[in-house]
TIDRENMI-297712 format. One record per residue (C-alpha): residue number from 1; x, y, z. Coordinates in nm, 4 decimals, always signed. Layout:
BEGIN
NUM,X,Y,Z
...
***
This chain:
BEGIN
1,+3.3910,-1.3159,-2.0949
2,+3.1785,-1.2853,-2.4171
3,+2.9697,-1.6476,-2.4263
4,+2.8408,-1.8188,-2.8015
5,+2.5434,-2.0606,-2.7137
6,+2.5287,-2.2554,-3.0337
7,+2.2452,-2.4557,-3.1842
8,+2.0192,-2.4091,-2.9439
9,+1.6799,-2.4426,-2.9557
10,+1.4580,-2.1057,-2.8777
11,+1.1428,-2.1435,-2.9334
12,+1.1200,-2.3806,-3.2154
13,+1.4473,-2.2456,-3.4116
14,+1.7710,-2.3308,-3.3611
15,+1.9702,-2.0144,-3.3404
16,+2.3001,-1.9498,-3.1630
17,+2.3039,-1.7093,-2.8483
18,+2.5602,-1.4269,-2.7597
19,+2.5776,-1.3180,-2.3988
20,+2.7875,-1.0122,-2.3467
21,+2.8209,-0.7865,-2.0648
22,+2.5263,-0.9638,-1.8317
23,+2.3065,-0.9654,-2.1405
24,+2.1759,-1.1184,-2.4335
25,+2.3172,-0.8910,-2.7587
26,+2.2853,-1.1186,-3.0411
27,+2.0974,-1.3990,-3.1859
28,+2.0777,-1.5552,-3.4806
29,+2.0753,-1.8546,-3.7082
30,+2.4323,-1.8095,-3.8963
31,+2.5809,-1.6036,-3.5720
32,+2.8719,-1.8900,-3.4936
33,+2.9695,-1.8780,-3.8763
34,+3.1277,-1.5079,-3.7920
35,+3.4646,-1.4859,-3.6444
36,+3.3892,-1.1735,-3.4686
37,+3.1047,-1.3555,-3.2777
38,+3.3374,-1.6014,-3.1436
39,+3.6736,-1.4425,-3.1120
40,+3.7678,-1.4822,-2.7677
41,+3.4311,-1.6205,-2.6449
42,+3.3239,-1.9470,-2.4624
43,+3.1468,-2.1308,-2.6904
44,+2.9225,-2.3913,-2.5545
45,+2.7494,-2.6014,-2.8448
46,+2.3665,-2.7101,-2.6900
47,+2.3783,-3.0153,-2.9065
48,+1.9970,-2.9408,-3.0017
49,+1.8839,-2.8557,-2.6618
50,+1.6323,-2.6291,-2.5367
51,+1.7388,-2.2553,-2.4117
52,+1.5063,-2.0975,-2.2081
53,+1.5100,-1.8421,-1.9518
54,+1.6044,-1.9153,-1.5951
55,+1.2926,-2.0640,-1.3817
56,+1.1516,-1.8204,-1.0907
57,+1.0373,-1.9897,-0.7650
58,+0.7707,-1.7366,-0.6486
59,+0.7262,-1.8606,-0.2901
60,+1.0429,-1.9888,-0.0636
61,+1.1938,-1.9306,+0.2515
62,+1.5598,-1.9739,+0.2071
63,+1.7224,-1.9446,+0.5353
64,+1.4979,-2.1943,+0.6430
65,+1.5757,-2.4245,+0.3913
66,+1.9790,-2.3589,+0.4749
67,+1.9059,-2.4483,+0.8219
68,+1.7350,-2.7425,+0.7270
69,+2.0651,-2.8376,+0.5031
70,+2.2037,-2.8348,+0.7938
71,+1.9746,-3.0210,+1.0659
72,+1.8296,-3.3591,+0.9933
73,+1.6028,-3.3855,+0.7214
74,+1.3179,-3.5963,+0.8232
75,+1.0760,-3.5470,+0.5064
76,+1.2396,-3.8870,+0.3228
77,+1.1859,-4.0955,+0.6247
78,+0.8378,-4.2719,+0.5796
79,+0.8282,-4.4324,+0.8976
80,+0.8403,-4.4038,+1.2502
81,+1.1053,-4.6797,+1.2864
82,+1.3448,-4.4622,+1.0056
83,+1.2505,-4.1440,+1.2361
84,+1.3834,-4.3098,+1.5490
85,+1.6859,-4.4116,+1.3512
86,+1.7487,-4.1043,+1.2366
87,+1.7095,-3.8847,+1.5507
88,+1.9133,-4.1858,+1.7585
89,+2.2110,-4.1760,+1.5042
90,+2.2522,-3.8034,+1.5203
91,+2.2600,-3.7393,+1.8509
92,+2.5340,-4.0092,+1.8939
93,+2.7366,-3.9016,+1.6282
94,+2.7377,-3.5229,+1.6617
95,+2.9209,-3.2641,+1.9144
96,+2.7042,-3.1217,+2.2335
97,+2.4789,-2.9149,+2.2060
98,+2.1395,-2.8202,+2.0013
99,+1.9942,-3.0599,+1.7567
100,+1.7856,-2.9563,+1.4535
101,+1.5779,-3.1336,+1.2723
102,+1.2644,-3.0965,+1.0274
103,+1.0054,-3.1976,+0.8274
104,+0.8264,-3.4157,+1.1056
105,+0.5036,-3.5707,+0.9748
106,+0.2872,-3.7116,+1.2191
107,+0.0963,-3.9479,+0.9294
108,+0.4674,-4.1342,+0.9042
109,+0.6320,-4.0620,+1.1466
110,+0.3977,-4.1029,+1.4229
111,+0.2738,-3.9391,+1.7438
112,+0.5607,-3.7244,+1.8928
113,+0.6124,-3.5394,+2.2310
114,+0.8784,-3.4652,+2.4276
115,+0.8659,-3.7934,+2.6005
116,+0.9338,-3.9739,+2.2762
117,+1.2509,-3.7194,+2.2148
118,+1.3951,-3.7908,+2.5689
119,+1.4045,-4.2092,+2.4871
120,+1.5841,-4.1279,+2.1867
121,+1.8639,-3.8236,+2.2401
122,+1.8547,-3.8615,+2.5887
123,+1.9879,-3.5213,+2.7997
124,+1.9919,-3.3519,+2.3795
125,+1.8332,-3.0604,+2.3252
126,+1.6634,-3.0971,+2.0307
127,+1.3575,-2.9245,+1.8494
128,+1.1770,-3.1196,+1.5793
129,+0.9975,-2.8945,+1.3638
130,+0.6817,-3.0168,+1.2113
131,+0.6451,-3.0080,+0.8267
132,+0.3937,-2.7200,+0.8030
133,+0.6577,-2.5092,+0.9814
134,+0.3904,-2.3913,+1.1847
135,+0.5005,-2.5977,+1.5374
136,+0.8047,-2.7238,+1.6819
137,+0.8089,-3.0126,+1.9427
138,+1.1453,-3.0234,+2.2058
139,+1.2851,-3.2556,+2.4327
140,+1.2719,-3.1701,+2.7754
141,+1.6353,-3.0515,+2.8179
142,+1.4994,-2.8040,+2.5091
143,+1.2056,-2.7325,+2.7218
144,+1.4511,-2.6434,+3.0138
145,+1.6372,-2.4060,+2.8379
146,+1.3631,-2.2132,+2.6709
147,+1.0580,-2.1982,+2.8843
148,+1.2458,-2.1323,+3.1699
149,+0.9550,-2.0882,+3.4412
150,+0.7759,-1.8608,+3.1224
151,+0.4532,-2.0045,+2.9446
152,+0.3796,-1.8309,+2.6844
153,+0.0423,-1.9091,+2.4868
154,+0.1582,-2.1445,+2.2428
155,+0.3033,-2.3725,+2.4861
156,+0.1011,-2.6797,+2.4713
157,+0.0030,-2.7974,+2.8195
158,-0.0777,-3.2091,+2.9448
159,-0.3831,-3.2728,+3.1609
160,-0.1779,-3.2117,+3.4371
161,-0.0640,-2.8592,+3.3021
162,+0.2700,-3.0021,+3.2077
163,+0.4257,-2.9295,+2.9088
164,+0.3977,-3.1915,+2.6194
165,+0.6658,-3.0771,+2.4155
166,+0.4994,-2.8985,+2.1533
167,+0.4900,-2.5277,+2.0708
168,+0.2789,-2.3719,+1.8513
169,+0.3490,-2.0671,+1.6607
170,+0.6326,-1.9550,+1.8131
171,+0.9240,-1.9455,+1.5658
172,+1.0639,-1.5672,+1.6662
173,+1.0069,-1.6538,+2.0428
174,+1.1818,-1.9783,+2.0535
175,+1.4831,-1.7566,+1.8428
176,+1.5286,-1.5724,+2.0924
177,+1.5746,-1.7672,+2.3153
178,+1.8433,-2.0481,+2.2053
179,+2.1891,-2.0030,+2.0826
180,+2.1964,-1.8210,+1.7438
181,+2.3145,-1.9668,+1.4101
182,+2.3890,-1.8692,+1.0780
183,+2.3322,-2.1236,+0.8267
184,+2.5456,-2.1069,+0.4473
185,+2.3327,-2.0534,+0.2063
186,+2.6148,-2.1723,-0.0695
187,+2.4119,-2.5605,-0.0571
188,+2.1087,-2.3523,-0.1231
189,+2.2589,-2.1788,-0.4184
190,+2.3987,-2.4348,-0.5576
191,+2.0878,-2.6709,-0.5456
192,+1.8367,-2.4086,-0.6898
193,+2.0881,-2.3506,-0.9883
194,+2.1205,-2.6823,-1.1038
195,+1.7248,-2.7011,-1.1384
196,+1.7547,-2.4335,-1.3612
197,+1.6054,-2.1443,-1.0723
198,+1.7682,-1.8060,-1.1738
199,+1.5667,-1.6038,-0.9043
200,+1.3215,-1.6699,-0.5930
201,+1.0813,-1.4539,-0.4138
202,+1.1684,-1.5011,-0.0150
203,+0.8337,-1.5084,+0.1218
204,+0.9435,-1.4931,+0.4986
205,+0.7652,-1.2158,+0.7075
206,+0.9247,-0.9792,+0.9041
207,+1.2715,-1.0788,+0.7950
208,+1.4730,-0.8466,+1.0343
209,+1.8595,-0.7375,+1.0369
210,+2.0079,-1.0261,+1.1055
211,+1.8525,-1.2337,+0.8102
212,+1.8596,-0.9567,+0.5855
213,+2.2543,-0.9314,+0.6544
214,+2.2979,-1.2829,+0.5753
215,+2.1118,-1.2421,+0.2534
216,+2.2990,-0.9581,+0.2092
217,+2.6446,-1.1331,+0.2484
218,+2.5321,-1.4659,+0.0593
219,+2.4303,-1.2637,-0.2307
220,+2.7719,-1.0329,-0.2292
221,+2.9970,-1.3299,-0.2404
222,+2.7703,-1.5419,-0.4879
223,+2.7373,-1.8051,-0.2358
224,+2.3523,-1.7344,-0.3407
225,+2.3534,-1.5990,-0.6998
226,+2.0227,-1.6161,-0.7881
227,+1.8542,-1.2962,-0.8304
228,+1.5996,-1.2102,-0.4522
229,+1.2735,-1.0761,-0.4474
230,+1.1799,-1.0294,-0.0488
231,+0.8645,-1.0051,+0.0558
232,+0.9543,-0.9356,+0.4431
233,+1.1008,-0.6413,+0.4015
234,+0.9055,-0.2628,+0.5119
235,+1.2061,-0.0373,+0.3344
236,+1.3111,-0.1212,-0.0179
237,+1.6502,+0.1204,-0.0031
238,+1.7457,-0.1121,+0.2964
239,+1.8087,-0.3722,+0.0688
240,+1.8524,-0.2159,-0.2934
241,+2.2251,-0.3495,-0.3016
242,+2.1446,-0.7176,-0.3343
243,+1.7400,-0.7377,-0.3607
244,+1.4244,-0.5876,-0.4616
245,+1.1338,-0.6116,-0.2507
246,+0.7539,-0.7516,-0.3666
247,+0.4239,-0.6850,-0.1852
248,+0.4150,-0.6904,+0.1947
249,+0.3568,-1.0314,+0.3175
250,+0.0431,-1.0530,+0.5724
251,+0.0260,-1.3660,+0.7635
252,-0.3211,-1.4908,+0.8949
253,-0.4130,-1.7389,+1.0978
254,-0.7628,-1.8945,+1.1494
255,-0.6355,-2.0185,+1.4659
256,-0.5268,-1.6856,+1.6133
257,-0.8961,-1.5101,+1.5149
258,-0.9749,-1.4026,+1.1808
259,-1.1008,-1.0347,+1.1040
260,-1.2221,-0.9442,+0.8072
261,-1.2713,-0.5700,+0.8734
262,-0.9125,-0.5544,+1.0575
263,-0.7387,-0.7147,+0.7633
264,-0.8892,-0.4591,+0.5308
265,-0.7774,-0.2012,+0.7435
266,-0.4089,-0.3420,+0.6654
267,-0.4573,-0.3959,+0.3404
268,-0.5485,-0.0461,+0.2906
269,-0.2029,+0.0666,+0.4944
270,-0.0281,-0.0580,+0.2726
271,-0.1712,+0.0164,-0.0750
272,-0.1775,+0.3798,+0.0452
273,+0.2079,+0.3663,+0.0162
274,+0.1660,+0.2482,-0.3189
275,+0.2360,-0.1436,-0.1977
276,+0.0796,-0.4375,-0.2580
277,+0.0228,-0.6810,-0.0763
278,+0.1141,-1.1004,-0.0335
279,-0.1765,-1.2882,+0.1919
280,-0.0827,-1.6303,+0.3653
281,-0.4167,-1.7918,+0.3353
282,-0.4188,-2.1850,+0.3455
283,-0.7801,-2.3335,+0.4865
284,-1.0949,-2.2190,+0.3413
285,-1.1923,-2.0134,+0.6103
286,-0.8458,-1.7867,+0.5406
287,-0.8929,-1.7695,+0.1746
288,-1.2628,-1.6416,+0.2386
289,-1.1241,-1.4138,+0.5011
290,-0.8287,-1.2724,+0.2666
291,-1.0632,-1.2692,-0.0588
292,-1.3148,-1.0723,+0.1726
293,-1.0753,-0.8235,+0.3093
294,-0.9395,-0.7358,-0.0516
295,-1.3168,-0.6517,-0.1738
296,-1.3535,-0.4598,+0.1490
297,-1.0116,-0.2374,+0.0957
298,-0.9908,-0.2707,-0.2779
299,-0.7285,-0.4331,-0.4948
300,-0.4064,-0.2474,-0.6177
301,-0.2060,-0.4130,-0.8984
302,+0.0234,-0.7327,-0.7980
303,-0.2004,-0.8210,-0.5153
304,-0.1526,-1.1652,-0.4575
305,-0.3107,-1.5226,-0.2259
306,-0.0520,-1.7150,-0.1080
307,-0.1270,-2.1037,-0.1571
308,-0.5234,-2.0568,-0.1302
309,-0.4986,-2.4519,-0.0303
310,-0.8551,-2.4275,-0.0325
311,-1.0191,-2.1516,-0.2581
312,-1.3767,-2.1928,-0.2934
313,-1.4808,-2.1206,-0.6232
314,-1.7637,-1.8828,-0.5357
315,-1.4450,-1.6169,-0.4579
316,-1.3450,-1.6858,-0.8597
317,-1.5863,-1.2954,-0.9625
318,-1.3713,-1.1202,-0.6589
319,-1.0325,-1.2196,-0.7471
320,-1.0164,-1.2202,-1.1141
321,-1.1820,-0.8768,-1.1106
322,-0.9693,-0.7578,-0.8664
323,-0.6672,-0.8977,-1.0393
324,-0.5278,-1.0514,-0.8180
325,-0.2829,-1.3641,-0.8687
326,-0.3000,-1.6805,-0.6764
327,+0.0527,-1.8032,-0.6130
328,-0.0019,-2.2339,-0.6024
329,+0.2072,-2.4830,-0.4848
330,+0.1023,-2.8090,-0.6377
331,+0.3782,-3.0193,-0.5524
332,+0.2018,-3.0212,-0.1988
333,-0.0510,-3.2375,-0.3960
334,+0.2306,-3.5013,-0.5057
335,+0.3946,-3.4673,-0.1489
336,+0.0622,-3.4532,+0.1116
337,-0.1267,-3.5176,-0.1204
338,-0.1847,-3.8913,-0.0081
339,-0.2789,-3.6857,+0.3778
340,-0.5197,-3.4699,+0.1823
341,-0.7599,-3.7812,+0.0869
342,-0.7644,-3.8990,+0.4774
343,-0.7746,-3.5782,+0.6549
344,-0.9428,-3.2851,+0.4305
345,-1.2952,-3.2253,+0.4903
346,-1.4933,-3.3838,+0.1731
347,-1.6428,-3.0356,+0.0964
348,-1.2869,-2.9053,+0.0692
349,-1.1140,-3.1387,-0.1794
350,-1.2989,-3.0000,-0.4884
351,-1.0975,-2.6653,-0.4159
352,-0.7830,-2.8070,-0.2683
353,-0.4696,-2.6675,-0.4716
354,-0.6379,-2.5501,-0.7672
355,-0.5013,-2.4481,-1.0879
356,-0.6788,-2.5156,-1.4103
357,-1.0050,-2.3832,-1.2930
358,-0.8609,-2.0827,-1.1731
359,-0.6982,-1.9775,-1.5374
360,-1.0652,-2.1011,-1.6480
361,-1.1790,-1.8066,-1.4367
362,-0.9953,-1.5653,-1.5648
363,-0.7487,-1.5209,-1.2951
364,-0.3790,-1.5213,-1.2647
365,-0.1676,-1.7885,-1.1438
366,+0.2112,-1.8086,-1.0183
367,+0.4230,-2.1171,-0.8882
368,+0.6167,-2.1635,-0.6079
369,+0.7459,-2.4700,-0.3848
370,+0.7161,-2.3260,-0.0312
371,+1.0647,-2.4773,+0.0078
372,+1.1627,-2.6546,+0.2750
373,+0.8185,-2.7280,+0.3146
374,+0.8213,-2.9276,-0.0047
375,+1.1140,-2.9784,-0.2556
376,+1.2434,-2.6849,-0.4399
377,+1.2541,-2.9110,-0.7306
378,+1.0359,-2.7009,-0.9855
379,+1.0708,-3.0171,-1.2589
380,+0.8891,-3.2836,-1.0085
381,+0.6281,-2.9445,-0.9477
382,+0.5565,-2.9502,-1.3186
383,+0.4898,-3.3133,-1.3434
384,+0.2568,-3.2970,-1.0510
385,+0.0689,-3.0051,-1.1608
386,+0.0011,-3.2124,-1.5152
387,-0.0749,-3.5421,-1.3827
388,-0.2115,-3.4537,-0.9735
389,-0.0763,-3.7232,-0.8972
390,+0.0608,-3.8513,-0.5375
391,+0.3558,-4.0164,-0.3988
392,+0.1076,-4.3956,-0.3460
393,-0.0025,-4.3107,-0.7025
394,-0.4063,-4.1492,-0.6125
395,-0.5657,-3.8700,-0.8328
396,-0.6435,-3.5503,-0.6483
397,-0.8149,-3.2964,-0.8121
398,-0.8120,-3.4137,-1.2228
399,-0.9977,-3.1592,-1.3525
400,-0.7414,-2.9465,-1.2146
401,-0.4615,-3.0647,-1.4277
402,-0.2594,-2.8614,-1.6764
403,-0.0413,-2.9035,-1.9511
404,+0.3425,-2.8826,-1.8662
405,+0.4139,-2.6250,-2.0547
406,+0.1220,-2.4030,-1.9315
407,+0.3174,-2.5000,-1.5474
408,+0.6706,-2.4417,-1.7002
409,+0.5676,-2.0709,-1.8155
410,+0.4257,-1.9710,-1.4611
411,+0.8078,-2.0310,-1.3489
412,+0.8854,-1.7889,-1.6295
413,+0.7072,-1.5220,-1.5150
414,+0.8316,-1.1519,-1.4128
415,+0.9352,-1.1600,-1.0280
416,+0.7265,-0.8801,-0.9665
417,+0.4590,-0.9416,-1.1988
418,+0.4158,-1.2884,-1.1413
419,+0.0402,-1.3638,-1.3238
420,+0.2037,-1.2357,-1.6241
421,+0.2955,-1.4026,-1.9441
422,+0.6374,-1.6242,-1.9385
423,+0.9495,-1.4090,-2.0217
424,+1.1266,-1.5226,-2.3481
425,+1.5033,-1.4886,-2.4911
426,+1.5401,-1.1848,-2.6357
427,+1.8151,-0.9365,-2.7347
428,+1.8425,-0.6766,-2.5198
429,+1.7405,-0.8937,-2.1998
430,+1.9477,-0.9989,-1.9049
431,+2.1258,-1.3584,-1.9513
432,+1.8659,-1.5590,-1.6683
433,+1.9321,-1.8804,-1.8809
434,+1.8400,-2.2387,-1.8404
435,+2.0099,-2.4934,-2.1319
436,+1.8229,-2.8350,-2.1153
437,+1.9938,-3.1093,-2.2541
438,+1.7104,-3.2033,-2.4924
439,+1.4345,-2.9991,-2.6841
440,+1.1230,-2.8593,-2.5054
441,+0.8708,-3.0858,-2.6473
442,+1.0772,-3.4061,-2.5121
443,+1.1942,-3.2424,-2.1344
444,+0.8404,-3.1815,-2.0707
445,+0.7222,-3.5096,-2.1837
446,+0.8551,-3.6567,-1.9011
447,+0.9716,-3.3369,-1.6723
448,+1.2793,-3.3965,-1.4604
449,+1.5236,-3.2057,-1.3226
450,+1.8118,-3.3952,-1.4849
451,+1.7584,-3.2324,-1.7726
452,+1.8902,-2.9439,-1.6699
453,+2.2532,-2.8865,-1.8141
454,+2.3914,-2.5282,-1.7259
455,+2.2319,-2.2104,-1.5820
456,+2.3652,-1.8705,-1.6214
457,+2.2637,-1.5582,-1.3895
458,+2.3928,-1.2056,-1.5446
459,+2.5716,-1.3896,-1.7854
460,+2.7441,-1.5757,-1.5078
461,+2.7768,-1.9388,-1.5420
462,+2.6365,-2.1127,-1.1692
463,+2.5787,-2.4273,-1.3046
464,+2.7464,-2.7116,-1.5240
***
């Protein structure tokens, strides 16, 4: 059905909208006034609000954040009595079998092994994972059922060589080995909408069949309708019916051994299939290790860093000659950021989470949450990245600070080209459209995500 958006605001006018077909194919100031513009059509008066195009999240990991829908959440909980609560209260009040849960914090929640798990589920098997995603910790029925006599490096060992609980770095191993779910993604769907999020770039490696079919099926039955960029993903035709695929995502991992010359060698792989390519770099010696690799094998247009937590600025000549885009996550700073001033080396915090200073440089920046790691909320991102400002209320990084707007627009960017300018409504375009339920100036005076009042994909309302 033919939609009328009606004194809206675009851009400083206030024009009325016509979405036909998927598409924007009209807009004007006296559009409304004609009764062939309305005839038959929805007409949804904006009251004076801002229309803009539908937000992109340039960095998520969405079955993870279904299955965390799912588990228990542990990222509100700020202490370790409300952790014990929590994990105590689920396993009594849920059917046998595995429990999930994530988010675990060791600066709140306190010191955790699997002796800790076993006072409070008991015979459960449970795996906590911890909020970086990086390491899990399981009870010792958990334990049981995965290790089972096998100790793969990872496993983290007591000074008695037995097991402590924790595993490191072993997400696909520790999948194959329990019972398999498959998490809706409709919660997902529904959540991103109604922050205004039109489209997300999945930034999970190595996504395999069985993720890519539930993408696939989530995206064919609109449980998910936002529009998927996967990073994951070696053959674009494998997933051209639902998705389109970004640069190849290359995890490293300072911890693991970090090889400059080896990593080029990737690079190069890839851009001589005409790819680009997505680094995972967090700690400064990763960034220095990506950045280096990238001068070593050459840039080829949408390179990207993803989070350079800690970029040293001496890597500013390299990447913004190279163009290469940074894609940032600075509502880590409102959410860790309080962790950051206790634990992050005092060299470091100067070039923790950057953003200002790297558009100073000359060099292209992109948003994303990291979702589940930190809220998918893109409104509470924009604050943070204009004020740097934690959840106790400290200043990390000032000089680092940037307007709203200047964050709103890198959520407006092309999916693919994410360091470029911030799409606009146009004629012609596709209807990715966010209606806030004020003007511009006034949402981002104060950016929150209640602002948001509908969101259209293709044309397709997903959120009232």
């Amino acid at each position: 059905m033919k939609t009328v958006i009606t004194n809206a605001e675009v851009e400083g006018r206030y024009v009325s909208v016509v979405i036909d077909g998927g598409n924007i194919v009209e807009i004007a100031q006296d559009v409304v006034t004609r009764e062939a513009a309305t005839q038959g059509a929805n007409v949804v008066d904006a009251d004076g609000g801002a229309l803009i195009v539908g937000l992109h999240d340039h960095h998520v990991h969405l079955l993870a954040m279904a299955a965390r829908r799912e588990g228990i959440n542990l990222d509100p909980l700020q202490t370790p009595l409300a952790f014990d609560d929590a994990l105590r209260s689920a396993s009594a009040n849920s059917e046998a079998g595995w429990l999930r849960a994530s988010g675990y914090d060791e600066h709140r929640h306190g010191v955790l092994d699997c002796r800790r798990l076993d006072a409070l589920v008991g015979a459960r098997a449970l795996r906590v994972q911890h909020r970086s995603g990086l390491a899990w910790v399981l009870s010792t029925a958990a334990l049981d059922l995965v290790l089972s006599g096998e100790l793969p490096d990872g496993v983290e060992l007591d000074s008695d060589g037995i097991p402590t609980g924790w595993l490191l770095r072993l997400d696909e191993w520790i999948a194959d080995r329990i019972p398999p779910t498959a998490p809706s993604l409709r919660g997902v769907g529904a959540e991103l909408a109604a922050f205004g999020i039109t489209g997300v770039t999945d930034a999970t490696p190595n996504l395999g069949q069985g993720r890519l079919e539930l993408l696939r099926s989530a995206a064919s039955d609109h449980s998910l309708p936002q529009r998927l960029v996967l990073l994951g993903v070696d053959d674009p035709a494998a997933v051209a019916d639902f998705a389109r695929v970004g640069p190849a995502k290359i995890v490293i991992d300072e911890v693991t051994g970090l090889d400059p010359d080896a990593l080029a060698r990737i690079i190069s792989a890839h851009h001589l299939k005409d790819r680009a390519v997505a680094i995972h770099a967090v700690s400064r010696a990763e960034t220095v290790t990506a950045v280096t690799a990238l001068a070593l094998a050459g840039t080829h247009p949408g390179d990207r860093i993803e989070h350079g937590s800690v970029l040293p600025d001496d890597l500013n000549a390299i990447l913004a000659s190279g163009s290469v885009t940074v894609v940032i996550q600075p509502g880590l700073v409102g959410e860790r950021g309080d962790h950051y001033l206790s634990s992050v080396d005092s060299e470091d915090l100067p070039f923790l989470h950057r953003a200002a200073s790297l558009q100073s440089a000359g060099i292209a920046v992109a948003i994303g949450s990291d979702a589940p790691v930190t809220s998918a909320d893109p409104w509470a991102a924009i604050a943070t990245a204009a004020t740097r400002r934690t959840r106790s209320g400290n200043i990390i990084g000032e000089s680092e600070r940037v307007d709203a707007r200047t964050a709103l627009g890198w959520y407006l960017t092309d999916p693919l080209d994410p360091g470029s300018s911030p799409r606009r409504v146009v004629c012609g375009s596709a209807a990715d459209l966010c209606l806030l339920d004020a003007p511009l100036d006034e949402v981002l005076a104060a950016p929150d995500s209640t602002h948001v009042r509908m969101t259209w994909v293709g044309g397709r309302l997903v959120h009232s």
